[in-house]
Each structure stands twice: as C-alpha cells, then as structure tokens.
C-alpha positions as CSV (number, residue, x, y, z in Angstrom):
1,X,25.1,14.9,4.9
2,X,25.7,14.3,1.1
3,X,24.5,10.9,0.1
4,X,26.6,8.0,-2.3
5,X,26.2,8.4,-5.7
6,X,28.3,7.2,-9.3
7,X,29.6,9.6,-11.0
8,X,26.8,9.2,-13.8
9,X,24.2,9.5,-11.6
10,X,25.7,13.1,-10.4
11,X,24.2,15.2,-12.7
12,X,21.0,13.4,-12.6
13,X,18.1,14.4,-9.4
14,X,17.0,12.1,-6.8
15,X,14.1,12.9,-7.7
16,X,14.2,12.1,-11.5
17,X,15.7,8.8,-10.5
18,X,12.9,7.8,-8.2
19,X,10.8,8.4,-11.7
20,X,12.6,6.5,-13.9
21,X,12.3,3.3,-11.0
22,X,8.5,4.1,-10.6
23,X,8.3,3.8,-14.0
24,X,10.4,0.5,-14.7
25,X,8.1,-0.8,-11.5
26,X,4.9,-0.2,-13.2
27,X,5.9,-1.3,-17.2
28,X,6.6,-4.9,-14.8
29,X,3.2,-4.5,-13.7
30,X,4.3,-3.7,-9.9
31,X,1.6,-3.9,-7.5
32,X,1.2,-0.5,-5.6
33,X,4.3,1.7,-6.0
34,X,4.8,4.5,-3.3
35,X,7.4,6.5,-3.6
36,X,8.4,8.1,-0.1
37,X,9.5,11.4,0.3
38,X,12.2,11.1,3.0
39,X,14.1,14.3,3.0
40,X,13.2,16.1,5.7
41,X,13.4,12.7,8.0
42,X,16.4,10.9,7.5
43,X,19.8,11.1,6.2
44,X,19.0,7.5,4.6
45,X,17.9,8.7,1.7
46,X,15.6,11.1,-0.2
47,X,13.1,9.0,-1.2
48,X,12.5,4.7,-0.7
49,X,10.5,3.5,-3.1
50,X,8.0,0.4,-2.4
51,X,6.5,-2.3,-4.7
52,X,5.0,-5.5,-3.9
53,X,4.9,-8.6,-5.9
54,X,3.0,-11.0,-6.5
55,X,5.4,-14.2,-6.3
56,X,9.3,-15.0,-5.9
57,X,9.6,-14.6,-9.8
58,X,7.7,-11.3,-10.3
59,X,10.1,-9.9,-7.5
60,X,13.0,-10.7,-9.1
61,X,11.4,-9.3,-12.7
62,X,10.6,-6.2,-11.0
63,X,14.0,-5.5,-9.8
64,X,15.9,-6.8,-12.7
65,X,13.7,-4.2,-14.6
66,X,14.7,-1.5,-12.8
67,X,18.3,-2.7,-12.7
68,X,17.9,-2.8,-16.9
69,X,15.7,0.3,-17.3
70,X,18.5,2.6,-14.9
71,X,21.5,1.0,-16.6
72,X,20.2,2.4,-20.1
73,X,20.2,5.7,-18.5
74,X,23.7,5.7,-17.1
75,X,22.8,4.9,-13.4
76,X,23.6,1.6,-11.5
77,X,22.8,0.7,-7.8
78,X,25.8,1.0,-5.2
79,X,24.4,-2.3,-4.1
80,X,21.9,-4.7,-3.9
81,X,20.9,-7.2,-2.0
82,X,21.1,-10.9,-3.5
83,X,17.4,-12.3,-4.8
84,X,18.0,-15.7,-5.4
85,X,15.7,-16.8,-2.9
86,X,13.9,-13.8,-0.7
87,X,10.5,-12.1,0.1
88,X,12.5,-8.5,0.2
89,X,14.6,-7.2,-2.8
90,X,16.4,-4.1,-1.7
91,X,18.3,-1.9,-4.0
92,X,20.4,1.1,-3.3
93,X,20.7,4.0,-5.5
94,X,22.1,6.4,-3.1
95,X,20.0,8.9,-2.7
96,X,16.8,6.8,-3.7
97,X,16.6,3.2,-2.2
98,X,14.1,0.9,-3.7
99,X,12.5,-1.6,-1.9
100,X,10.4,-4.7,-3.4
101,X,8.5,-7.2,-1.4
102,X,5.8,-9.9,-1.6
103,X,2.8,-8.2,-0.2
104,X,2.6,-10.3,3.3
105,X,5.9,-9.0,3.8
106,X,5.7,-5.3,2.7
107,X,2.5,-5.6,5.5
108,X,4.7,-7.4,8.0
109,X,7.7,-4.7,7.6
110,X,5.1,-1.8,7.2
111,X,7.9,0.9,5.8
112,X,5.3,2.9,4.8
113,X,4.0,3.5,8.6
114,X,7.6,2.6,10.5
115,X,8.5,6.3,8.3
116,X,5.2,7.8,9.9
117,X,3.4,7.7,6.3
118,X,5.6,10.8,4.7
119,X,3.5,12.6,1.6
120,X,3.1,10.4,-1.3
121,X,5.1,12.2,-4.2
122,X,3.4,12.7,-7.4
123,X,3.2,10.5,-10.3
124,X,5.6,11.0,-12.9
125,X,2.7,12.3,-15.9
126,X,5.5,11.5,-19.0
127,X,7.0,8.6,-20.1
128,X,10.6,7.9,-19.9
C-alpha cells in the first residue's frame, strides 16, 4: 500500500525525512528521540518518530521546529494535530509520522513497546 505524500516530498526518502525531523528534534534540544523503523509492521507508516518534552511550551517549540526546519526543505505535514493545549503533538508526514509528548505521557502511551520495540535506526552522522 503506497502511503500520502505532497508532491515535494515525492522525490525525497522516508527515510531522509525522518533525518531531517530527528535533526530539527534535537537542534530544540528534544529529550530522547527514537526513530522507529516500521516497515515491515504496518502499513501506517515507515517510520514514527518519538520525542519527549519537557513542558507544554517546549512541545509546541519542538514541533513548530520541525514544521520550520521541513518547510525550508520543500516538505509540509498532511496534517497535524492542534497544540494549543496538549500533552501529545502528533504530526503526519505520510510516510514518517512524528510524535512529541511530555515524558509521563510518552510512558503512559508506551509507543515504543505497543510497536514491540522495532530496531532503533541509526543516527543521521551529517548535518542538514
């Protein structure tokens, strides 16, 4: 099944996109970014990508950095989820679906062990 994706974002990996957000995460100083490989156990996505916060504010930095960081690149989400007031930012870049919490509810959701702990990708080693 072919996931959602702009047409800028066509020429660009799932992969390569879950970088650049792992990247954006950690220049906001996200707090323990895991990038889930999800390809060979869902058609979701390829990969979620989790980041906790540390209060309603840094949440809503860390996304809006991503948002910012992808937009200079050409890519925007399909949709995301309004943080006005939340413990759970979700944003949905078709194939790679991001995922920022504060760290009691990252625990409480546990989407790292509800998707039975898949292999940690590696760290991008380059700057964007």
């Amino acid at each position: 099944m072919k996931k959602k994706t702009h047409q800028a974002q066509k020429n660009i990996s799932s992969k390569k996109i879950a970088d650049l957000i792992v990247f954006a995460i950690k220049e906001k100083k996200g707090v323990n970014p895991r990038t889930l490989d999800l390809r060979k156990l869902s058609t979701i996505a390829d990969y979620f990508v989790v980041v906790s916060g540390t209060s309603d504010r840094h949440l809503k930095t860390l996304a809006e950095g991503v948002e910012d960081y992808l937009r200079l690149k050409g890519i925007r989400p399909l949709h995301h989820v309004d943080r006005s007031v939340s413990s759970w930012v979700a944003l949905d870049y078709g194939a790679v679906v991001v995922h920022v919490f504060l760290n009691e509810t990252r625990k409480f959701y546990g989407l790292e062990r509800l998707w039975g702990v898949p292999k940690k990708v590696r760290k991008p080693k380059k700057k964007f």
